[in-house]
LUMKOLBA-483547 format. One line per 4 residues: their letters; for each residue x, y, z of C-alpha. Coordinates in steps of 0.25 Angstrom, whole numbers. Each point is the difference from the previous one (the first is absolute). Example, Ala and Ser with C-alpha at 12.3 -4.5 7.8 and 13.67 -1.06 7.14 Angstrom:
<rs>
AS = 49/-18/31 ~ 6/14/-2 $
</rs>
This chain:
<rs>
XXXX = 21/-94/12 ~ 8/2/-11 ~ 1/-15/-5 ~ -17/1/1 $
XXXX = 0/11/-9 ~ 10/-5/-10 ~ -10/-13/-1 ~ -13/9/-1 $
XXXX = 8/10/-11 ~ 11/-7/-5 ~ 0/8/-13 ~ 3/14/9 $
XXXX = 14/6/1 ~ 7/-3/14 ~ -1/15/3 ~ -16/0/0 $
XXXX = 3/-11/11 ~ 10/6/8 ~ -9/15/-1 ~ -12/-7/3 $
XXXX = 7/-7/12 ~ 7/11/6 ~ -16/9/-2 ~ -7/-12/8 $
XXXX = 10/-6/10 ~ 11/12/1 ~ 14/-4/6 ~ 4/-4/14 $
XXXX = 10/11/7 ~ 15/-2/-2 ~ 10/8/3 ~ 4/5/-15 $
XXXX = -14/5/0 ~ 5/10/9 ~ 14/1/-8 ~ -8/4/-13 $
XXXX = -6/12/7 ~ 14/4/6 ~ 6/-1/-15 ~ -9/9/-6 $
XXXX = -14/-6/-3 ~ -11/8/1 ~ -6/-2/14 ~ -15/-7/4 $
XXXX = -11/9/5 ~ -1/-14/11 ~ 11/-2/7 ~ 3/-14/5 $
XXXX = -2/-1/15 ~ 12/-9/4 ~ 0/-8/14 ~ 11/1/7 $
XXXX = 7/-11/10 ~ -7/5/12 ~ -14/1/-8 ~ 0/16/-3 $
XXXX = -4/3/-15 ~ 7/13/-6 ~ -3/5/-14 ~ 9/-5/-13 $
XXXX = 1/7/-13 ~ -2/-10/-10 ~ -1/3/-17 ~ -13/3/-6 $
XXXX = 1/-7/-13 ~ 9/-10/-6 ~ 4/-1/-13 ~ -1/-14/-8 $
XXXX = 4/-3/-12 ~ -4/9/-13 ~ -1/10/9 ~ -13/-4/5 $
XXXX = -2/6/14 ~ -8/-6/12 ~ -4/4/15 ~ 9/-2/12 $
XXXX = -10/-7/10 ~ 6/-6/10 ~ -6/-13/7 ~ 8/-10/9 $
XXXX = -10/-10/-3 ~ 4/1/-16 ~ 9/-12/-4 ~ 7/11/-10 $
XXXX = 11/7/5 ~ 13/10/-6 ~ 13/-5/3 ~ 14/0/-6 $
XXXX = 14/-4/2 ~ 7/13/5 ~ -1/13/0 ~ 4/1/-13 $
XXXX = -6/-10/-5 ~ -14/1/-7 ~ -14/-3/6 ~ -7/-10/-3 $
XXXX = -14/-5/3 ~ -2/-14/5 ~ -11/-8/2 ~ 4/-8/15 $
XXXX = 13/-5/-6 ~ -4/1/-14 ~ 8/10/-8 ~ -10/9/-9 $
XXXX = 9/11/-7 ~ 6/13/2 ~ -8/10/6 ~ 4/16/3 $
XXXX = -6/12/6 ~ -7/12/-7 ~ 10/10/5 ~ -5/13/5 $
XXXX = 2/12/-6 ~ 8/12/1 ~ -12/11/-1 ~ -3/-8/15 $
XXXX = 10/9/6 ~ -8/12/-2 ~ -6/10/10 ~ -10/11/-5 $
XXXX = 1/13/2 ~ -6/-3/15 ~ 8/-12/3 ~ -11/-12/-4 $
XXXX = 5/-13/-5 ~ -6/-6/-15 ~ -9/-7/11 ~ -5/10/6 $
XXXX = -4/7/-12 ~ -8/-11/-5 ~ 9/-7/-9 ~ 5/-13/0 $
XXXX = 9/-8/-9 ~ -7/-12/-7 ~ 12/-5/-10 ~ 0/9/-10 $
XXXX = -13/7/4 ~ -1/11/10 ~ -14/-1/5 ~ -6/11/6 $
XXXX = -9/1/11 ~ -2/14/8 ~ -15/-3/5 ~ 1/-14/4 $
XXXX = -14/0/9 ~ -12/-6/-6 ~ -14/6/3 ~ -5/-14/0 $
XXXX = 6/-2/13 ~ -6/13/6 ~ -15/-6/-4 ~ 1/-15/0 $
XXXX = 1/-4/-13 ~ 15/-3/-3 ~ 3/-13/-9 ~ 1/-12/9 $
XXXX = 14/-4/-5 ~ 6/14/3 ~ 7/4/13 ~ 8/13/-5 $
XXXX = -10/10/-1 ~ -1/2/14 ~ 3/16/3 ~ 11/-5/9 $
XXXX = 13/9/6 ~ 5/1/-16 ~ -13/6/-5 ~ 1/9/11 $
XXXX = 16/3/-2 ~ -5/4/-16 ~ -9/10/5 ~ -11/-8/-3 $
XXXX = -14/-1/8 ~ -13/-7/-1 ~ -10/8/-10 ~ 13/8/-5 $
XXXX = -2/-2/-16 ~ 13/9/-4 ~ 12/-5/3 ~ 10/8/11 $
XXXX = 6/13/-7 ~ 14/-3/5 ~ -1/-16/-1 ~ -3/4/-15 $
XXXX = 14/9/-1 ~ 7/-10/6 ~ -5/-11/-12 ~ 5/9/-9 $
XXXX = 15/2/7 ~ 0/-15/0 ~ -4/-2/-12 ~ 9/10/-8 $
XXXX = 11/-7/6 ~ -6/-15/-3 ~ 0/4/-14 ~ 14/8/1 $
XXXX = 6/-15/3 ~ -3/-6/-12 ~ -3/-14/11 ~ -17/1/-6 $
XXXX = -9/-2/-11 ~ -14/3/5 ~ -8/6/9 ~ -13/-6/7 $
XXXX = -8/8/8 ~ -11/-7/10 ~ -5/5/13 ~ -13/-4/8 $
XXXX = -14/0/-5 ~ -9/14/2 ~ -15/-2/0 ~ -5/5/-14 $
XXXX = 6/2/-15 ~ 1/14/1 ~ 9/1/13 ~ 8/-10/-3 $
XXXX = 5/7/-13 ~ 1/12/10 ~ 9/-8/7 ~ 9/-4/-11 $
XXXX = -1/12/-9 ~ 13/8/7 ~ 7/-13/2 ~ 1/-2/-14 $
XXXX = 3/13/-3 ~ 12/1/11 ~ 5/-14/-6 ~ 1/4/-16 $
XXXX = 6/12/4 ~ 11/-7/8 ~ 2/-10/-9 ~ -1/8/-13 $
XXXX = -2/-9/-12 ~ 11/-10/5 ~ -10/-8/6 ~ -12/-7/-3 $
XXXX = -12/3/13 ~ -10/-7/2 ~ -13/3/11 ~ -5/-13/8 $
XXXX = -12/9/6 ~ -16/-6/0 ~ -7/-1/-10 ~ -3/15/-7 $
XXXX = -11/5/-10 ~ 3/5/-14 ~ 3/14/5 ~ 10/-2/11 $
XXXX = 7/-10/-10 ~ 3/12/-10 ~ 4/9/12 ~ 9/-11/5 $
XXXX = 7/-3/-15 ~ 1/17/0 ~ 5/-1/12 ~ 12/-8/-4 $
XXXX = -3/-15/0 ~ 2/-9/-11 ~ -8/-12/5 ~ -9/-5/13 $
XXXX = -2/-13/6 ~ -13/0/7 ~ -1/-13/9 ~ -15/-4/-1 $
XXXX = 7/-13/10 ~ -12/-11/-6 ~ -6/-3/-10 ~ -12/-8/5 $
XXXX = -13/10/3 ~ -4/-8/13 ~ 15/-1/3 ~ 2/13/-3 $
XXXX = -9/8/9 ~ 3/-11/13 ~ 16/2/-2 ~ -2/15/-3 $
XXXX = -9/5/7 ~ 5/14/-1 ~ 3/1/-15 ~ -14/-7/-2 $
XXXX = -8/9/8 ~ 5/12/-2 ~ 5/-1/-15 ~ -7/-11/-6 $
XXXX = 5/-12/-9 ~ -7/6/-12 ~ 6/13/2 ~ 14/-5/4 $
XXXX = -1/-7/-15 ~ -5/9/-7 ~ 13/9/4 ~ 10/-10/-4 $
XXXX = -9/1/-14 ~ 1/15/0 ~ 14/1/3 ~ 4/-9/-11 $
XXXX = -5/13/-7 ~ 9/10/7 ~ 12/-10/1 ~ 0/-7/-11 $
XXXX = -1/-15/-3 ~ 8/-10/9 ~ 5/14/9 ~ -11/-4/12 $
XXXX = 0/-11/8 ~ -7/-7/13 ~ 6/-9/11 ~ -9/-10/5 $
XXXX = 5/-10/12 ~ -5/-14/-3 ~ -4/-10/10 ~ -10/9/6 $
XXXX = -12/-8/-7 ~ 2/-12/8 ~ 1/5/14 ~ -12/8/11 $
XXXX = -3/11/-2 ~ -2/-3/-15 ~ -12/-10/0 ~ 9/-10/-7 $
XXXX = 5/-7/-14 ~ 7/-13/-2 ~ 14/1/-5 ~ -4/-3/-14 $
XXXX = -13/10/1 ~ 13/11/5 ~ 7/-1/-12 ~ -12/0/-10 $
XXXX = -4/13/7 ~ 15/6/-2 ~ 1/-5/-12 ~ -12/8/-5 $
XXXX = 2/12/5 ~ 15/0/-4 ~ -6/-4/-16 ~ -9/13/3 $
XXXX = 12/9/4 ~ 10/-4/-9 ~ -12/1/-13 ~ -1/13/4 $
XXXX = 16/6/2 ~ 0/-2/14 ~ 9/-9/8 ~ -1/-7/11 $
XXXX = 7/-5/11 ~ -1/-10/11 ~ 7/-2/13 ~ -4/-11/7 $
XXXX = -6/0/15 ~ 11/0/11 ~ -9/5/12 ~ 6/6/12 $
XXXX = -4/4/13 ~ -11/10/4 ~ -8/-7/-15 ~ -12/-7/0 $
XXXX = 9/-12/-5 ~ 9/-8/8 ~ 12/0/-2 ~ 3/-16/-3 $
XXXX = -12/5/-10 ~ 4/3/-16 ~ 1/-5/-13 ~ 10/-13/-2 $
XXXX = 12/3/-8 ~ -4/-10/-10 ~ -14/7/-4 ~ 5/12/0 $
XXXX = 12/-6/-11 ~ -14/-7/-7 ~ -5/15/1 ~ 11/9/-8 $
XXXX = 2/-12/-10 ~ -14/2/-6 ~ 1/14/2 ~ 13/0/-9 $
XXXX = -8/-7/-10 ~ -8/9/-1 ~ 9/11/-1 ~ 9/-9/-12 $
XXXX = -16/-1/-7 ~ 0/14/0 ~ 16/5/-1 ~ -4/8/12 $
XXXX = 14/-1/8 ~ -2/7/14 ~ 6/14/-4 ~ 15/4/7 $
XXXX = -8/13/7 ~ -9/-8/9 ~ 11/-11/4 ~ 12/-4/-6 $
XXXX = 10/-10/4 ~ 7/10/9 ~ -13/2/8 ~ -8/-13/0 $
XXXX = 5/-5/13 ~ -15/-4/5 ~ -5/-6/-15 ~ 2/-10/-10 $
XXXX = -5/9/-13 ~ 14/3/-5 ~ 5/-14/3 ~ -10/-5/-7 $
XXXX = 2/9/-12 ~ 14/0/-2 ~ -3/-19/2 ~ -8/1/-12 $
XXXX = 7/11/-7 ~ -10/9/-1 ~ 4/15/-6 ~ 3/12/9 $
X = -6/11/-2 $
</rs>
């Protein structure tokens, strides 16, 4: 797929390519797959499931994210239909990614990092505190079950806010707004030693959906608090709750956050309230805008953003746009955004199981590349980089906002 893409965007750094490859196809198994994660590289939340010789599977640790060149960072999917794969000479030798035969570049492995070897105070792991490495990032996520669920109304591409045995093990349960006492401690634990490290830059806070503005900045509202005081002012935090009104925005900054990202998922009204049924019942598109207004207020300009995932205008349940009638749609809700200090983001649809896609369903690789092009353009019209708190190079495995930027040399902030 490569070669395609260089003839569609042949003015675009190799490494766009390669990262856009590696998103869309992943990489076919191969033993040094399973040598990185013994060397040190920070270990996937999916382990590959490896068939033997007599056709048992057992589970392999494989990395979570490589690392390609300028230190742009990417997902470690693994998919044995992917003509992509990880390979190198000996065990001293570095990897490389190949595309069948063809050799691509060197590749390495985010590594994981020390702090990973702690235990609070009652023995939990950094996971089962509700915090996972992302790069540089630690995100954190102590109430990971979405109310949407409980009522019918989750987003159609979402499959992880089910309350499942890991909601449960976080001391959450359905209609519990506040988050678990002790699950709250052990955040801090993990965090103080996170910070302690020196191996992270920021810190996002997101967790599921409740089903009003007010709870939600209940919900929040100690997390935030726990966060800063952990972190101290080495860190910069930042809250991925819903959508809240003026007043839980200022209790939220008070409470230690320096910036929010509230995901309104669409743009497009009529998109929006078939995709989002939750968000759009229960909080409402005009309100959900209005906050991201108001919290430019309490913020500041260019410290608030939104994630959007594109491709969902062209699929059921949404009633339906063209490509070309997708991105006029993005692009003017990311011109509304970014006039008014807020940045957007745009992953693009990978549906998974238990979604109301299928999962051969999703947004091509080459329209998604079309998409962040003209979404740079904007952002160079408007010397609007995408700042270094919501995603950085070290974080970005799942976009192409940084890419982009540091492509067309756009300013850090």
């Amino acid at each position: 797929m490569i070669s395609a893409l260089r003839e569609r965007f042949p003015d675009l750094p190799a490494s766009i390519l390669w990262k856009t490859d590696l998103l869309f196809q992943g990489v076919r198994y191969t033993d040094e797959l399973e040598q990185a994660s013994a060397e040190g590289a920070a270990p996937n939340y999916w382990p590959y499931r490896k068939r033997d010789a007599g056709g048992r599977t057992h589970p392999v640790e494989v990395p979570y994210l490589f690392q390609l060149e300028g230190g742009a960072v990417a997902r470690v999917r693994v998919d044995d239909r992917s003509p992509m794969s990880v390979r190198r000479e000996n065990k001293s030798a570095p990897f490389r990614l190949f595309e069948d035969d063809r050799e691509l570049c060197d590749v390495s492995f985010v590594r994981a990092h020390a702090w990973h070897g702690f235990r609070t105070s009652d023995g939990a792991s950094n996971y089962e505190a509700g915090v996972e490495q992302l790069g540089d990032m630690l995100v954190v996520n102590v109430t990971p079950g979405c109310e949407y669920f409980t009522v019918r109304k989750r987003c159609a591409f979402c499959a992880y806010g089910r309350f499942s045995p890991r909601s449960e093990a976080l001391g959450q349960q359905p209609g519990k707004i506040l988050p678990d006492p002790a699950a709250v401690k052990r955040l801090g634990e993990v965090l103080h030693a996170a910070v302690e490290s020196g191996e992270a830059r920021h810190v996002y806070i997101t967790g599921g959906s409740t089903l009003s503005v007010d709870s939600e900045a209940e919900r929040f509202l100690p997390i935030a608090e726990t966060a800063r005081r952990a972190v101290g002012d080495k860190l910069r935090v930042t809250c991925g709750s819903g959508a809240l009104d003026r007043a839980g925005e200022v209790r939220l900054r008070d409470a230690g956050a320096d910036s929010c990202c509230f995901n309104l998922e669409v743009w497009d009204q009529a998109t929006f309230e078939a995709v989002c049924p939750g968000k759009a019942g229960y909080v409402g598109r005009d309100l959900w805008i209005q906050g991201l207004l108001d919290a430019v207020g309490v913020f500041g300009w260019g410290n608030v953003a939104s994630a959007f995932v594109a491709g969902v205008e062209l699929l059921p349940p949404a009633p339906g746009m063209t490509p070309s009638q997708m991105l006029a749609s993005i692009l003017e809700g990311a011109s509304f955004l970014l006039d008014r200090g807020i940045t957007p983001l745009y992953s693009p649809l990978w549906p998974v199981e238990g979604t109301a896609y299928k999962t051969d369903d999703g947004l091509s690789p080459e329209l998604y590349i079309q998409l962040e092009s003209e979404i740079c353009r904007l952002r160079q019209k408007r010397n609007f980089p995408v700042p270094s708190w919501l995603i950085c190079p070290g974080c970005s495995y799942m976009l192409l906002e940084v890419d982009f930027d540091r492509a067309c040399g756009l300013h850090k902030q």
